[in-house]
Backbone as CSV, one residue per row, in Angstrom:
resi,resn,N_x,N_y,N_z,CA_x,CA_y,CA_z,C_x,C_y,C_z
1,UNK,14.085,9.363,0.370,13.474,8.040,0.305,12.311,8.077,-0.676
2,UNK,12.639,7.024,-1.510,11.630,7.327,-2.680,10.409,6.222,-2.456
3,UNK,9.096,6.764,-1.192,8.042,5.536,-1.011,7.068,6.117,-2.083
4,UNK,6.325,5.208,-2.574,5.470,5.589,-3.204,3.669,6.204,-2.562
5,UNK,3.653,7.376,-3.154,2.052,7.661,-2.208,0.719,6.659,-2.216
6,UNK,0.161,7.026,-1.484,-1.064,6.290,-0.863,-2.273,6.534,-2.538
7,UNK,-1.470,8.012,-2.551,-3.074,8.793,-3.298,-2.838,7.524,-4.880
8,UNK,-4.195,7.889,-5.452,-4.001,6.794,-6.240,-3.356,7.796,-8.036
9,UNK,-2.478,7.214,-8.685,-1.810,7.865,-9.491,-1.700,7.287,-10.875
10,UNK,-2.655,7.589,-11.946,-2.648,6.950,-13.260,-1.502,6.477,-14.583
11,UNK,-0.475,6.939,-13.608,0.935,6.529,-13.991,1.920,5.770,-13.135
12,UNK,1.556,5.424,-12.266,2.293,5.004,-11.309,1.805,3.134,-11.646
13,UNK,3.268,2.743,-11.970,2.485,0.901,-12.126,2.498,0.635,-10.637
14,UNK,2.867,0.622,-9.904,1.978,-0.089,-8.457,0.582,0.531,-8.422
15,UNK,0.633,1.333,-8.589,-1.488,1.708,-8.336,-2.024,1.045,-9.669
16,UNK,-1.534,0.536,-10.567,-2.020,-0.122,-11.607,-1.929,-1.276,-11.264
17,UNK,-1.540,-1.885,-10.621,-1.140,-3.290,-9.923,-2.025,-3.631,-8.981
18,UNK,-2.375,-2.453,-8.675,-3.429,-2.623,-6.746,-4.408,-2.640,-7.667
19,UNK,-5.139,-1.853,-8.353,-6.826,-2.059,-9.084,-6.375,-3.060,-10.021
20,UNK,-5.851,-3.796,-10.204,-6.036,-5.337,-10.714,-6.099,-6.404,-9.849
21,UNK,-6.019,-5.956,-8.849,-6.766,-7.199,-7.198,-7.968,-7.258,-7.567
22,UNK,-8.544,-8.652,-8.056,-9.727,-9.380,-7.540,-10.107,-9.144,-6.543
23,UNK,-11.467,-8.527,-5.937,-12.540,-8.262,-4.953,-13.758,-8.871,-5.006
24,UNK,-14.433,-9.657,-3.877,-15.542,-10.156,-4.471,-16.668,-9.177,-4.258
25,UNK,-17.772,-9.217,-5.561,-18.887,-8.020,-5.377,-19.943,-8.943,-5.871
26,UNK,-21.095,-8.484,-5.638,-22.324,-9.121,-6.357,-22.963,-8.069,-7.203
27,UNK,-23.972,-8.591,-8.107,-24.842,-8.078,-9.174,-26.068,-7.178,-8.527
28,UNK,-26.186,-6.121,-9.194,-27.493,-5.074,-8.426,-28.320,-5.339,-9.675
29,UNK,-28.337,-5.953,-10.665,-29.751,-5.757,-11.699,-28.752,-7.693,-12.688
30,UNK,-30.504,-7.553,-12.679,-29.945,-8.443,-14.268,-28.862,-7.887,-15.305
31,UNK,-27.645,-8.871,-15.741,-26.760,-7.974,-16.876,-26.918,-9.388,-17.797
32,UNK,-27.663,-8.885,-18.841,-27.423,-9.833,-19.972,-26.544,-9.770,-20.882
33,UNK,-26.264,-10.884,-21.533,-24.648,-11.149,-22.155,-23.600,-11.487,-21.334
34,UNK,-23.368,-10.531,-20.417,-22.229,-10.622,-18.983,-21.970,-12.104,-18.812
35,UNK,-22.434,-12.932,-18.546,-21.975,-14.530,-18.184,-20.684,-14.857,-17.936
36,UNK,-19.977,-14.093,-19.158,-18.259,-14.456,-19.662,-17.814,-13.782,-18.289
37,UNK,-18.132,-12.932,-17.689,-17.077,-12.423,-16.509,-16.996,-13.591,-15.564
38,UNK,-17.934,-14.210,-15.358,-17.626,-15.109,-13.995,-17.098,-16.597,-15.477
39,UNK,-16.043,-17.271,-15.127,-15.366,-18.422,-15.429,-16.792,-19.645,-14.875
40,UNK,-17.116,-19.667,-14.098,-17.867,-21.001,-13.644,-19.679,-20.682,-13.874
41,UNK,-19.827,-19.269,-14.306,-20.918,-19.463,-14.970,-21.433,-19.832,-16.580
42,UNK,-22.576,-20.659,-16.639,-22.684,-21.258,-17.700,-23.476,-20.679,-18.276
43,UNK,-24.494,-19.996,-18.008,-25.745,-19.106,-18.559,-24.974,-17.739,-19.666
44,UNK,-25.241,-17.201,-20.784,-24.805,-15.983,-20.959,-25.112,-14.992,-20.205
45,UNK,-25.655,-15.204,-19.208,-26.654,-13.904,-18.133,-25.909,-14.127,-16.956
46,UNK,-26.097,-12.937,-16.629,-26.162,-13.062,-15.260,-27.533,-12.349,-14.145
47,UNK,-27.691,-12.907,-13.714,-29.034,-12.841,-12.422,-28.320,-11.808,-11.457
48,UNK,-29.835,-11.187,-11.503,-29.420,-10.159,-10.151,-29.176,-11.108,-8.416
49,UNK,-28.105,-10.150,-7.786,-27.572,-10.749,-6.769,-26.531,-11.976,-6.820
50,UNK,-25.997,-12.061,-8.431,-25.082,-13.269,-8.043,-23.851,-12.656,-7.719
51,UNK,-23.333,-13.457,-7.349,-21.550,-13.246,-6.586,-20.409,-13.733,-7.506
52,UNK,-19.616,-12.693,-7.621,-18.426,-13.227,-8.452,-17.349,-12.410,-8.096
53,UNK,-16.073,-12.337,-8.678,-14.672,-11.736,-8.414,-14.591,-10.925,-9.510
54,UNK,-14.309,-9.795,-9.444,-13.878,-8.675,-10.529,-12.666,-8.290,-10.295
55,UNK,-11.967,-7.717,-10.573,-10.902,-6.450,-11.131,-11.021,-5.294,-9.811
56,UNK,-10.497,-4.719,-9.711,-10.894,-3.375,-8.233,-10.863,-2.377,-9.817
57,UNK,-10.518,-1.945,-10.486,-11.058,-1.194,-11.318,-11.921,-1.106,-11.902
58,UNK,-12.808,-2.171,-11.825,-14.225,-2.111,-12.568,-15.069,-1.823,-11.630
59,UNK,-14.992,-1.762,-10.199,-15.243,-1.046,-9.631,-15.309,0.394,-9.059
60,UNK,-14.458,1.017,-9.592,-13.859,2.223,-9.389,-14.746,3.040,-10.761
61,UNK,-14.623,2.365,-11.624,-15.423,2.951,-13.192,-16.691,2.732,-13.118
62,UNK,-17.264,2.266,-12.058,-18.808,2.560,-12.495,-19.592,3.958,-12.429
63,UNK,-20.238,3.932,-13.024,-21.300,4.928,-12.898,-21.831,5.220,-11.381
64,UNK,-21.653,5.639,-10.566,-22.274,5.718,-9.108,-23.977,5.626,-9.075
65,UNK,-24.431,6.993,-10.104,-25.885,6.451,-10.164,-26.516,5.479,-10.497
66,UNK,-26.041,4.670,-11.102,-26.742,3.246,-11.729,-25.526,2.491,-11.836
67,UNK,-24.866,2.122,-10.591,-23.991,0.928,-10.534,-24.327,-1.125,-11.072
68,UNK,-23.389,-1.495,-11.565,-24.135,-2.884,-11.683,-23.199,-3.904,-11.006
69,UNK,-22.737,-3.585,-10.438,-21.750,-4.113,-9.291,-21.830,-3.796,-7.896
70,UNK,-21.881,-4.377,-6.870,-21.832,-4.012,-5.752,-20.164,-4.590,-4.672
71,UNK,-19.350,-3.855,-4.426,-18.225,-4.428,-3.787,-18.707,-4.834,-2.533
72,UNK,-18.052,-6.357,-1.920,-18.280,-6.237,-0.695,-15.828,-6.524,-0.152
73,UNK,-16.759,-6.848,1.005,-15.115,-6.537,1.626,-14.510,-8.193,1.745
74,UNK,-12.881,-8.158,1.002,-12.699,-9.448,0.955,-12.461,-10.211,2.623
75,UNK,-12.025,-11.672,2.450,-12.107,-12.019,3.852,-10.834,-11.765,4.758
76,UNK,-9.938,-11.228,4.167,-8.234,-11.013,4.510,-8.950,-9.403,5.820
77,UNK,-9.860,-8.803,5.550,-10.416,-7.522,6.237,-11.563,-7.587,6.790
78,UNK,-11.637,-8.722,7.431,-13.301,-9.015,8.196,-13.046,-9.095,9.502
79,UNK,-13.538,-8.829,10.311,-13.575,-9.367,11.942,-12.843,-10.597,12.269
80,UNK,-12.556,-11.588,12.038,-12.146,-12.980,11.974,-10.490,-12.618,11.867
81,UNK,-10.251,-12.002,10.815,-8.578,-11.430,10.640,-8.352,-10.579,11.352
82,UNK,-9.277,-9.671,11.863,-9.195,-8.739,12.904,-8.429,-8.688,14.224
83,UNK,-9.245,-10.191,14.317,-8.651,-10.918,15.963,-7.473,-11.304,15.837
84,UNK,-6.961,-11.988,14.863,-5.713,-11.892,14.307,-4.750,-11.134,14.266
85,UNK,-4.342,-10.177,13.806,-4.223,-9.553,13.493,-3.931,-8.709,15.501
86,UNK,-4.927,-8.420,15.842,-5.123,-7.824,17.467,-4.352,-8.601,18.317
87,UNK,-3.855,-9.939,18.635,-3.170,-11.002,18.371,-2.056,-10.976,18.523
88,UNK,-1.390,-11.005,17.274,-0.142,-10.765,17.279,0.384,-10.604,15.611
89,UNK,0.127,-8.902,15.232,0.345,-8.767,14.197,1.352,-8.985,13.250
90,UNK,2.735,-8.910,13.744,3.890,-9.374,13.240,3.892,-10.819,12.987
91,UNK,3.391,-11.275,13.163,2.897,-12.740,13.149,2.822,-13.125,11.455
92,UNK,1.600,-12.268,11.095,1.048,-12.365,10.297,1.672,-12.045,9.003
93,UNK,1.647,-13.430,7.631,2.406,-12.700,6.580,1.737,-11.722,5.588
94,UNK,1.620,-10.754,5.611,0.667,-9.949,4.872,0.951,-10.147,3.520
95,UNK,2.216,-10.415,3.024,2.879,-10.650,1.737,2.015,-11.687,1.126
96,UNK,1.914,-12.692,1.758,1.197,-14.175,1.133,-0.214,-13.782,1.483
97,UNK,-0.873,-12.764,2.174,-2.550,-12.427,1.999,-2.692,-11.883,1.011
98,UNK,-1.749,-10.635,0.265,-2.331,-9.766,-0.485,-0.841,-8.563,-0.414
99,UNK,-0.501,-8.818,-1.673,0.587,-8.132,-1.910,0.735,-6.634,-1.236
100,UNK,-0.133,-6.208,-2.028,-0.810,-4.683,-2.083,-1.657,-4.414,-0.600
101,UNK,-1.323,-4.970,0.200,-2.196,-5.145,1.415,-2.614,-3.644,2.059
102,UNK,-1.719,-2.865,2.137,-2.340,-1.529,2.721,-3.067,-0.670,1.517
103,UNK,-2.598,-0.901,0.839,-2.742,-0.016,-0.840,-4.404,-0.385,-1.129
104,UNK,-4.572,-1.718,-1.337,-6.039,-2.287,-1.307,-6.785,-1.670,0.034
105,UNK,-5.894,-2.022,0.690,-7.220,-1.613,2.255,-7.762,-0.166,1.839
106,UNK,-7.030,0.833,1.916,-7.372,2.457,1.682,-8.761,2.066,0.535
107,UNK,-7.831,1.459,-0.685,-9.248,2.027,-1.165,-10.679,1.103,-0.827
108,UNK,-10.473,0.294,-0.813,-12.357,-0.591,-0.248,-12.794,0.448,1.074
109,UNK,-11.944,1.085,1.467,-12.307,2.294,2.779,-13.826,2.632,2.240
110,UNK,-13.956,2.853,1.304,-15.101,3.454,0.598,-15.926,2.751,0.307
111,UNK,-15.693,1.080,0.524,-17.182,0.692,0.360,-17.386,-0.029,1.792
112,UNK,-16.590,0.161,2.901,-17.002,-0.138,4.379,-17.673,1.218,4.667
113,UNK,-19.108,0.466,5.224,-20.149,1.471,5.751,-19.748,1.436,7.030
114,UNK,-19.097,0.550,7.558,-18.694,0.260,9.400,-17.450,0.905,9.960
115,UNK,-16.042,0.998,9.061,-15.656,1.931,9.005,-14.082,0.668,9.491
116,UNK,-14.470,-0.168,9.372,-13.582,-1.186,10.138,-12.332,-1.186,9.670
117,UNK,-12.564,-1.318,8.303,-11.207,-1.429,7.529,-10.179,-0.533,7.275
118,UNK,-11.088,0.561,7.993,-9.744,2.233,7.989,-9.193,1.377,9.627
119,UNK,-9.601,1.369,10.663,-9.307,1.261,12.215,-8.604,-0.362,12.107
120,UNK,-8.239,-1.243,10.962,-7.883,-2.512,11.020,-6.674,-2.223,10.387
121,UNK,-6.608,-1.128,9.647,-5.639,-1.010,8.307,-4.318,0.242,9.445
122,UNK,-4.947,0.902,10.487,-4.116,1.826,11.370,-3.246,0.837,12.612
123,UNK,-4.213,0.067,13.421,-3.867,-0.951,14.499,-2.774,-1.607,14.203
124,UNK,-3.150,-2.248,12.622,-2.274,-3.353,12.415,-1.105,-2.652,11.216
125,UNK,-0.891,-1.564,10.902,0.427,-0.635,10.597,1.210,-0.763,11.801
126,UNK,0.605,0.277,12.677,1.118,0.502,14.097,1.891,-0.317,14.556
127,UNK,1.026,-1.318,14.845,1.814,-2.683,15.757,2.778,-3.265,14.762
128,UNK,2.861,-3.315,13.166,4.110,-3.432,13.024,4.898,-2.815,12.492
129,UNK,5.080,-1.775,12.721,5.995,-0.803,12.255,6.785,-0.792,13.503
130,UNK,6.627,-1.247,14.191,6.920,-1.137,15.785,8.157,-2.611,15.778
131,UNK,7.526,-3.519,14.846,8.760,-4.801,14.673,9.435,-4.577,13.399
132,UNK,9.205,-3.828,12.686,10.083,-3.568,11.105,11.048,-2.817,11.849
133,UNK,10.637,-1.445,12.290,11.731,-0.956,12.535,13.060,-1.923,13.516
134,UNK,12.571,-2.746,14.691,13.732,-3.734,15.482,14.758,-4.680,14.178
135,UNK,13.952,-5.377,13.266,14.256,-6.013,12.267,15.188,-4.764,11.537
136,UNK,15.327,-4.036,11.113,15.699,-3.013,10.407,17.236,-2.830,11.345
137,UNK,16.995,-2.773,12.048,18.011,-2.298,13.263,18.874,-3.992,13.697
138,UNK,18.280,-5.440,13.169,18.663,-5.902,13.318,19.054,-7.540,12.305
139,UNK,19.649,-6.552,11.273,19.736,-7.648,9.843,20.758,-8.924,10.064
140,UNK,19.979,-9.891,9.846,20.825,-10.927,9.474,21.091,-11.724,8.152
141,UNK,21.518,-12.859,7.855,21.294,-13.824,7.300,20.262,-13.799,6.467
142,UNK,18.992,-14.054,7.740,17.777,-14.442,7.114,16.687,-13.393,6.905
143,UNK,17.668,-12.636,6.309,17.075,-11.262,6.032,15.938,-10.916,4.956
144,UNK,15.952,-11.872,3.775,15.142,-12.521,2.420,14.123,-12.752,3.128
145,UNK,14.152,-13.809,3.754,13.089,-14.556,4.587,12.580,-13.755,5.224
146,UNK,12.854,-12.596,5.612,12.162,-11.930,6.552,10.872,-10.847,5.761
147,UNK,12.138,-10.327,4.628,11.230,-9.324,3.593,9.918,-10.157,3.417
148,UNK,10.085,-11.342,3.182,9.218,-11.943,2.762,7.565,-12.126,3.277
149,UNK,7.540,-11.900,4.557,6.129,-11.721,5.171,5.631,-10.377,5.059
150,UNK,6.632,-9.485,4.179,5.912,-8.023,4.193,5.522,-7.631,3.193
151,UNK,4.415,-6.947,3.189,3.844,-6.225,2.194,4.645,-5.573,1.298
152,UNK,4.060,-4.929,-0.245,4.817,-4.258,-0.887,5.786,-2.729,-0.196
153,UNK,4.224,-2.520,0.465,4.835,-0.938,1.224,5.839,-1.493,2.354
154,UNK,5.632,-1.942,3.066,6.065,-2.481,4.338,7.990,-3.083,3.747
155,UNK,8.066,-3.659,2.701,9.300,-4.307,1.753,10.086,-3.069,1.791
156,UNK,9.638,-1.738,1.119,10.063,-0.860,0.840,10.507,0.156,1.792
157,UNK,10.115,0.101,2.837,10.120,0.800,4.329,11.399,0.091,4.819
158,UNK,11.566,-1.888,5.152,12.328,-2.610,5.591,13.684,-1.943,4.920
159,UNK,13.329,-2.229,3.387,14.815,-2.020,2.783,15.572,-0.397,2.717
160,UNK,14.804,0.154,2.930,15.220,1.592,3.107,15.836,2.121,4.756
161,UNK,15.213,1.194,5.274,15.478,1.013,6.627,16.715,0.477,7.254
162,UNK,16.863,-0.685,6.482,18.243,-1.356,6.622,19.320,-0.565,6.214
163,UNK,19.280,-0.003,4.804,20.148,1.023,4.175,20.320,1.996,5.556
164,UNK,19.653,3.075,5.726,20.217,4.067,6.521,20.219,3.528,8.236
165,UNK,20.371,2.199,8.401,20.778,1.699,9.591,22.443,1.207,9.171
166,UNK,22.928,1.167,8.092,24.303,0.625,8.025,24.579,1.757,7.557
167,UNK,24.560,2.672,7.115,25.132,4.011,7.042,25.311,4.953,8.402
168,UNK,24.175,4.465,9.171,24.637,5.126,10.562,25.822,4.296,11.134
169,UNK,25.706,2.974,11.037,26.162,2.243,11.586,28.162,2.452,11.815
170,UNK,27.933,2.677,10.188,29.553,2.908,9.560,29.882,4.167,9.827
171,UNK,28.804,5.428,10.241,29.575,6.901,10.609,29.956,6.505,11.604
172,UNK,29.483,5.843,13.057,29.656,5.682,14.546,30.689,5.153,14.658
173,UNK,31.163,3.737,13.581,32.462,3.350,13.326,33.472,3.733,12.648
174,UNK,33.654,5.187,12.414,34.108,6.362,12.032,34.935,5.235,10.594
175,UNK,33.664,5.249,10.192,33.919,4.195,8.394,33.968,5.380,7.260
176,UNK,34.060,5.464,5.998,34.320,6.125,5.133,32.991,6.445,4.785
177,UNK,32.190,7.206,4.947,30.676,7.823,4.691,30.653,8.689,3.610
178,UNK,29.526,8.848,2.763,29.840,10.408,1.828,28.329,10.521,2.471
179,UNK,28.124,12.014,3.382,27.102,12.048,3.605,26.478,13.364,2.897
180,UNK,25.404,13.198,2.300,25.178,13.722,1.386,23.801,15.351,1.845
181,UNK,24.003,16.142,1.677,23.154,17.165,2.424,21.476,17.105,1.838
182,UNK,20.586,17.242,2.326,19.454,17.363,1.928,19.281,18.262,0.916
183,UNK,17.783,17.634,0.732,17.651,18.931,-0.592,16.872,19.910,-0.354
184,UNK,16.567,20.077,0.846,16.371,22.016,1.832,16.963,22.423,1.831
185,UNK,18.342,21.571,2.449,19.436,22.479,2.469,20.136,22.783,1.346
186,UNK,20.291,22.207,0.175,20.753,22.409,-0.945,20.103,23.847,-1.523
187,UNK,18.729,23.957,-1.481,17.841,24.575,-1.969,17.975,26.404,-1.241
188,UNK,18.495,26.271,0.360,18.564,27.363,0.805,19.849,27.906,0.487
189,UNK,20.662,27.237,0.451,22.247,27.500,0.362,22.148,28.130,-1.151
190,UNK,21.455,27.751,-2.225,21.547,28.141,-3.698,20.495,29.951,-3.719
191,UNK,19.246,29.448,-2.471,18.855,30.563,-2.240,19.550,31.684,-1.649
192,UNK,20.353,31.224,-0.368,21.048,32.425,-0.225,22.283,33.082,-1.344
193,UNK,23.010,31.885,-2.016,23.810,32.595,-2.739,22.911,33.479,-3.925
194,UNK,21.715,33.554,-4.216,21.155,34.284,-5.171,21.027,35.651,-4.426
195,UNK,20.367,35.269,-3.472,20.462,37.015,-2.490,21.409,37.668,-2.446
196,UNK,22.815,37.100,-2.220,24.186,37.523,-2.120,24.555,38.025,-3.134
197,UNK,24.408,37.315,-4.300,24.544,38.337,-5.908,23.747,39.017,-6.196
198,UNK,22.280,39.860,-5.504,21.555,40.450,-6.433,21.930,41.417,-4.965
199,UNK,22.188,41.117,-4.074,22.993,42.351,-3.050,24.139,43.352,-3.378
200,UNK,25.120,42.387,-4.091,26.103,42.915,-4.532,26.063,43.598,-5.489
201,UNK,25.054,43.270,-6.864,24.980,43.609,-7.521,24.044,45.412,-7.416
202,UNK,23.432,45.863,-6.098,22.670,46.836,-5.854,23.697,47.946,-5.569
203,UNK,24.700,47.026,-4.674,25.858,47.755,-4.127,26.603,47.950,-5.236
């Protein structure tokens, strides 16, 4: 199963996709010239403490010692969605909050001092991984419609899911399967035949 990792990867276009999410952060110093980043400011300046939407990579590139950005946490990961979310998570379309929804959460991990958004981002996996998998096990029709409230990761889990639920499905109905051996086992079987020729070859 080919999911893509969490860790963040400078070749990988989905992690290039997730640090192009808009986050809102505010200003730690006067930045003159800057103006052009915010659309609805009119000044060429910008004033310390104003609020605007950036990039998640221009966050990631600052300088730590003398940052001029400050991230805060968007509202899709606040207490308010929380309850939500605690609720009745399957409920919820994460797809239409934020594509990248777990992918984003991990990384703002690092600018929650409270710690919320790691314990919001586990709860609400949990509880639905718990209805992907039933859905998975139980495709219909409105199966589109269904992908559709899930996240990128969560999409990719469903559809991989469905796949080796109709492949089981068709061995049990003793259907035409090619089942294909892992690649441990591929790997030991090539290992033992190397032992076997450098045995023979002693003998």
């Amino acid at each position: 199963m080919n999911i893509p990792s969490y860790r963040p990867n400078y070749y990988n276009l989905d992690d290039i996709a997730v640090t192009q999410e808009r986050i809102p952060c505010r200003t730690t110093q006067d930045l003159h010239m800057m103006g052009f980043l915010d659309a609805s400011e009119k000044s060429p300046n910008l004033s310390n403490n104003h609020t605007l939407e950036l990039p998640l990579w221009v966050m990631l590139q600052q300088d730590e010692r003398n940052p001029h950005f400050e991230a805060q946490i968007p509202d899709i990961f606040s207490a308010a969605y929380k309850e939500i979310y605690q609720a009745d998570a399957n409920f919820v379309e994460l797809g239409a909050l934020c594509k990248f929804y777990y992918e984003l959460g991990i990384y703002l991990t690092r600018y929650d001092v409270t710690n919320g958004v790691a314990e919001m981002l586990h709860s609400t996996a949990q509880e639905r991984l718990r209805g992907l998998k039933d859905l998975c096990q139980n495709v219909g029709n409105d199966s589109l419609n269904v992908a559709s409230k899930f996240d990128f990761n969560e999409r990719l889990l469903f559809n991989e899911g469905t796949k080796t639920n109709k492949l089981l499905d068709d061995w049990l109905q003793e259907r035409q399967v090619h089942i294909k051996s892992t690649e441990i086992a591929v790997n030991i079987r090539k290992r033992k035949r190397s032992l076997d020729g450098e045995t023979q070859e002693e003998q």
